[in-house]
KOLDRENGU-977983 format. One record per residue (C-alpha): x, y, z. Coordinates in steps of 0.2 Angstrom, whole numbers, padded with zeros to 4 digits, always signed. Example, Ala and Ser with C-alpha at 12.3 -4.5 7.8 and 13.67 -1.06 7.14 Angstrom:
+0062-0022+0039+0068-0005+0036
END
This chain:
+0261-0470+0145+0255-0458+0133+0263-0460+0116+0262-0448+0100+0268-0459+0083+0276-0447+0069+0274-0458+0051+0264-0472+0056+0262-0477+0040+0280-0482+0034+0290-0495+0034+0295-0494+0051+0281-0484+0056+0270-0497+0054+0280-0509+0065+0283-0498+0080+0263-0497+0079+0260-0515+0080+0273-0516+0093+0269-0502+0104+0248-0506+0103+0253-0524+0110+0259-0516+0126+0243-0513+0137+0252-0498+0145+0252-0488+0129+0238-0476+0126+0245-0474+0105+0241-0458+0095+0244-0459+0077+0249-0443+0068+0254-0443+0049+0247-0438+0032+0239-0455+0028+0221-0457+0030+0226-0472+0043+0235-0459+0054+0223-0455+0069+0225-0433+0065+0230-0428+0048+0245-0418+0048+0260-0415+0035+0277-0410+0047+0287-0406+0030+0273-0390+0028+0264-0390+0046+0267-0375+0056+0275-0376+0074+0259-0368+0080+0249-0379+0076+0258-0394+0081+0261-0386+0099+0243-0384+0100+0240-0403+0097+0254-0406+0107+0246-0398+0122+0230-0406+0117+0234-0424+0119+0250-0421+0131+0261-0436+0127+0273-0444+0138+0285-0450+0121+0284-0445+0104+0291-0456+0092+0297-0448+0074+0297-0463+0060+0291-0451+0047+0303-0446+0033+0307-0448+0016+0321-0459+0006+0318-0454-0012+0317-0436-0021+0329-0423-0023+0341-0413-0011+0324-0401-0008+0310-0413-0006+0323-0424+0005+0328-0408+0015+0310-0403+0016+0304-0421+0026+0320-0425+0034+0326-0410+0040+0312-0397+0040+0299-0409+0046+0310-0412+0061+0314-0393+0066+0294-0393+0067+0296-0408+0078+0310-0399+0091+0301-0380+0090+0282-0389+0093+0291-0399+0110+0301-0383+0116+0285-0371+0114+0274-0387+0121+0271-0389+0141+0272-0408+0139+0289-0412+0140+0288-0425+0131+0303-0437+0127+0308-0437+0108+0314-0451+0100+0323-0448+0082+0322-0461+0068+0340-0457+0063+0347-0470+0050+0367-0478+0044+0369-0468+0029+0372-0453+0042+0390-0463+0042+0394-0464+0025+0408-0476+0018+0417-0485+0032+0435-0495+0033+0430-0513+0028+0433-0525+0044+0430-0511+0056+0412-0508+0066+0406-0490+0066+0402-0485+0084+0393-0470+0090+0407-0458+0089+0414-0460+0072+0414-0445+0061+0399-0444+0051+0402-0442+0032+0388-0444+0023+0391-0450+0005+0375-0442-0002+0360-0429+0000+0348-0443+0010+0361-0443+0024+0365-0427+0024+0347-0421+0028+0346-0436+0041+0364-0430+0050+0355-0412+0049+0340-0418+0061+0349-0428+0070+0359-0414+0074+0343-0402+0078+0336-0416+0089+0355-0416+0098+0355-0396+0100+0338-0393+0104+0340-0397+0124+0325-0407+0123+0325-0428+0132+0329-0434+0115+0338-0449+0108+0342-0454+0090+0341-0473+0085+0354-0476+0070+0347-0489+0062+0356-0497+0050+0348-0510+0036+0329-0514+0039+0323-0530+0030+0309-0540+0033+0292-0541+0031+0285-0526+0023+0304-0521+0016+0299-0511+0002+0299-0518-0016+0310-0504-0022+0326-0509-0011+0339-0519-0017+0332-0537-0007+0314-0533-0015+0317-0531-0030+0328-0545-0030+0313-0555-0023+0305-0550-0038+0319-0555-0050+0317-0571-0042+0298-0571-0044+0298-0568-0060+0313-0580-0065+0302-0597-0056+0287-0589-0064+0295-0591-0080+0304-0609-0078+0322-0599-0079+0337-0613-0072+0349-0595-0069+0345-0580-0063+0361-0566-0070+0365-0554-0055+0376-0540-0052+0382-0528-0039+0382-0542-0024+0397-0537-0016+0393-0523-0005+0391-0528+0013+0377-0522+0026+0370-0524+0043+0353-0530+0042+0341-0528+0055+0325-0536+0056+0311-0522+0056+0302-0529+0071+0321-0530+0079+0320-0512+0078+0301-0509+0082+0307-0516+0100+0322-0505+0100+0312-0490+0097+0300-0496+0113+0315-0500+0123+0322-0481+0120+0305-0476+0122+0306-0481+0142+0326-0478+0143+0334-0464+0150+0347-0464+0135+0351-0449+0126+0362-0446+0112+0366-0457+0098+0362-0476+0100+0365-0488+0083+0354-0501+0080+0359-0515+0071+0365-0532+0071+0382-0530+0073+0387-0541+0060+0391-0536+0041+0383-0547+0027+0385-0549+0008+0372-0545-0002+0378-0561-0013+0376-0574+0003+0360-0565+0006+0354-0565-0013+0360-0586-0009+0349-0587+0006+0333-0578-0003+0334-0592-0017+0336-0606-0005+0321-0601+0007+0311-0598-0011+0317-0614-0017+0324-0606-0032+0334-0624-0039+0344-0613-0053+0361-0603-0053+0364-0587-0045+0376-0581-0062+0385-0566-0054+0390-0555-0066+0402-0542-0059+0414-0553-0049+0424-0546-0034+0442-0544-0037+0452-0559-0036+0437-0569-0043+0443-0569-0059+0426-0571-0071+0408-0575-0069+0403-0582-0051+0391-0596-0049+0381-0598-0033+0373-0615-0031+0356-0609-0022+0352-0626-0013+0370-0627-0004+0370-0606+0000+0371-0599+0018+0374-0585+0028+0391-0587+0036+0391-0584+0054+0407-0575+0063+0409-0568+0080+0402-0554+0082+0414-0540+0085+0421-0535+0101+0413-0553+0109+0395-0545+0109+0385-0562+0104+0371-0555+0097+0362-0569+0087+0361-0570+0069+0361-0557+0059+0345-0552+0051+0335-0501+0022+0308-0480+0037+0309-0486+0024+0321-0476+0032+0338-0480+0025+0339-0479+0008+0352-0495+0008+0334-0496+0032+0327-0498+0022+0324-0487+0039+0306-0486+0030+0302-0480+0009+0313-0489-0007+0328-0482-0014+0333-0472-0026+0343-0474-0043+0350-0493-0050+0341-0497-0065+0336-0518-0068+0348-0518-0081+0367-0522-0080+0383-0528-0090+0378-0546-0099+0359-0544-0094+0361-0545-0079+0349-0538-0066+0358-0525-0053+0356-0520-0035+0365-0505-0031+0366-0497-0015+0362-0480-0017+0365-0475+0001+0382-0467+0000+0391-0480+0011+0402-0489+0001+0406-0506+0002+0404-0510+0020+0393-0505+0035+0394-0516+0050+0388-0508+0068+0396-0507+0084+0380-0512+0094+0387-0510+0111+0377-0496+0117+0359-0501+0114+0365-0518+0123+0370-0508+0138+0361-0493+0137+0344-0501+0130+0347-0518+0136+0342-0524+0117+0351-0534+0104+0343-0541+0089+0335-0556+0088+0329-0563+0071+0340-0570+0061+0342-0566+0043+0334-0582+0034+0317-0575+0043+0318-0561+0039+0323-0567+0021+0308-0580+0021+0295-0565+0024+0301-0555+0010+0299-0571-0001+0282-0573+0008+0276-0557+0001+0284-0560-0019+0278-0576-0020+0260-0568-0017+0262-0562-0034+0263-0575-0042
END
C-alpha cells in the first residue's frame, strides 16, 4: 500500500510515521515543509497543480493529512487548517489516483459540552474559538468534497513528544524546575477542567486502522474517559517522584479554600467507561490546542492569583470533554490502549532530561 503522509513532522505526524514505516506493506512518502519531509512542499501556499502533478507522480493508495497549525491568529490558522486542506481535496479530485483521504480532524471542532455526557459523532459542533472553527471548516470540505475520505476527531494527545507548550508540558517543567530547585510545594491553578486524553501512539494506530477501513465520515478518537487535569498534575508528580504538595490555588466550587494534593498517594480514579465500552485506562498535531492533535497551545501566561503557575485550556471547550468512542470500536475495531501514567511517565522522561 502506497501511502502519501501530509505534516510528517508534528506531533502526530511523527508517530503515524513510526507507526506506518513498521508495517512492511507500506511503501511511506513524506511530504511537508521540513527538511525531514521526503518532497518539500507548503499546502497553506502550494497550488492544486502542482500537488496533482505530484499526486499523479507517486499515485498513492491513502493520503494521510496530519499537517496543520494550533497557534497564530484567525488568518494564519485559516490559512493551514482550512486552505491547506482545500488544496488537499482539489489536488485528489483533479488527481487519477483515487486515493483515500484521511483528515486529521481534532475535539475542539465540539466546543464546550454538558459535563457527565460523552460527545458522539453527531452532536452539534460549536466551536468555542478560531482553531476549531478553521478545523470544522476542512472537516467539512473533506465531508463535501465526494472523495473516500474519513475524519479522525482526535481528542487530547499526550505522550511522548507532547509539546512543551501545552498545559501537561509545561507542567512537567513547573515540576522540573520546582525538584531542580529543592521546592517541598509546587502552587498550581486552573486544574479543574476535564479532558480525554489519548496516548499519541493510540492514535498513530487509529490513523493506520482508518487507513485500511472502509469508514467514512466522522470517527472520534479517544479514550472514552474524562480526566482532571488536578488527578493528572497528581499522577505526573508521583511518576517524577516529586515528594512535595501540589497547592491548588483556584479550588472548585464547594472546595472551600486552597487544595492540597499529596503527590505520593495521587491517582487517576478509574470509572466505567460510558455506555459499558471497556476500553482500558485512559491515557492536545500538536493538533488540538487542549491534541495536543500535534503544535502547543496558545495563550495562559505561567503566572496566576498567589503565584501560582496556570494551565489554561485554550481550546474553547469548557470544562469537560469526554468521548463517545463507540465508532472507532465498531467501525475501526480500535480502542485505546495505554494508560495515562505511561503516557504521564514519558512526558516526565523528556523534562527530566533537562535537568
Amino acid at each position: 500500500m502506497r501511502v502519501l503522509l501530509l505534516g510528517s513532522g508534528g506531533f502526530l505526524g511523527r508517530y503515524v510515521a513510526e507507526h506506518l514505516l513498521a508495517d512492511p506493506a507500506v511503501q511511506l512518502t513524506a511530504l511537508g515543509r521540513g527538511d525531514d519531509a521526503d518532497v518539500r512542499f507548503d499546502l497553506s501556499n502550494g497550488s492544486p497543480g502542482a500537488l496533482t502533478r505530484f499526486l499523479n507522480a507517486v499515485h498513492p493508495g491513502v493520503v494521510i493529512n496530519c499537517a496543520g497549525a494550533t497557534r497564530g491568529g484567525a488568518r494564519e490558522l485559516t490559512r493551514h487548517n482550512t486552505v491547506a486542506v482545500a488544496t488537499v481535496c482539489e489536488s485528489l479530485r483533479r488527481s487519477g489516483c483515487g486515493a483515500r483521504l484521511v483528515q486529521i480532524g481534532c475535539s475542539s471542532e465540539y466546543g464546550p459540552s454538558q459535563p457527565g455526557s460523552s460527545t458522539a459523532e453527531d452532536a452539534v459542533p460549536r466551536p468555542g474559538g478560531p482553531y476549531g472553527v478553521s478545523k470544522l471548516a476542512a472537516t467539512e470540505l473533506v465531508l463535501g468534497s465526494g472523495l473516500d475520505a474519513v475524519v479522525l476527531r482526535v481528542f487530547s494527545p499526550v505522550g511522548p513528544g507532547t509539546p512543551a507548550g501545552s498545559p501537561l508540558g509545561r507542567l512537567a517543567e513547573a515540576m522540573r524546575r520546582a525538584m531542580q530547585s529543592g521546592e517541598s510545594e509546587l502552587k498550581l491553578s486552573g486544574l479543574g477542567v476535564q479532558r480525554d486524553f489519548v496516548d499519541v501512539r493510540d492514535v498513530a494506530r487509529a490513523v493506520h486502522a482508518a487507513s485500511l477501513s472502509a469508514a467514512q465520515g466522522v470517527v472520534n478518537i479517544g479514550s472514552g474517559r474524562a480526566v482532571r487535569l488536578r488527578e493528572a498534575a497528581s499522577v505526573l508528580a508521583r511518576v517524577a517522584g516529586f515528594g512535595g504538595a501540589l497547592h491548588e490555588i483556584d479550588s472548585p466550587p464547594g472546595r472551600g479554600g486552597p487544595h492540597h494534593v499529596p503527590a505520593a498517594t495521587a491517582h487517576v480514579p478509574t470509572p466505567a467507561h460510558p455506555h459499558g465500552a471497556a476500553h482500558g485506562h485512559a491515557t492536545a498535531h500538536g493538533h488540538a490546542p487542549a491534541h495536543p492533535q500535534a503544535a502547543g497551545e496558545q495563550g495562559g501566561g505561567p503566572a496566576g492569583p498567589g503565584g501560582a503557575t496556570t494551565y489554561p485550556y485554550p481550546d474553547g471547550c469548557g470544562s469537560w470533554q469526554q468521548a463517545d468512542v463507540r465508532t472507532a470500536r465498531d467501525r475501526l475495531g480500535w480502542r485505546s490502549r495505554i494508560p495515562l501514567e505511561e503516557s504521564l511517565a514519558d512526558i516526565w522522561m523528556e523534562a527530566a532530561c533537562r535537568i
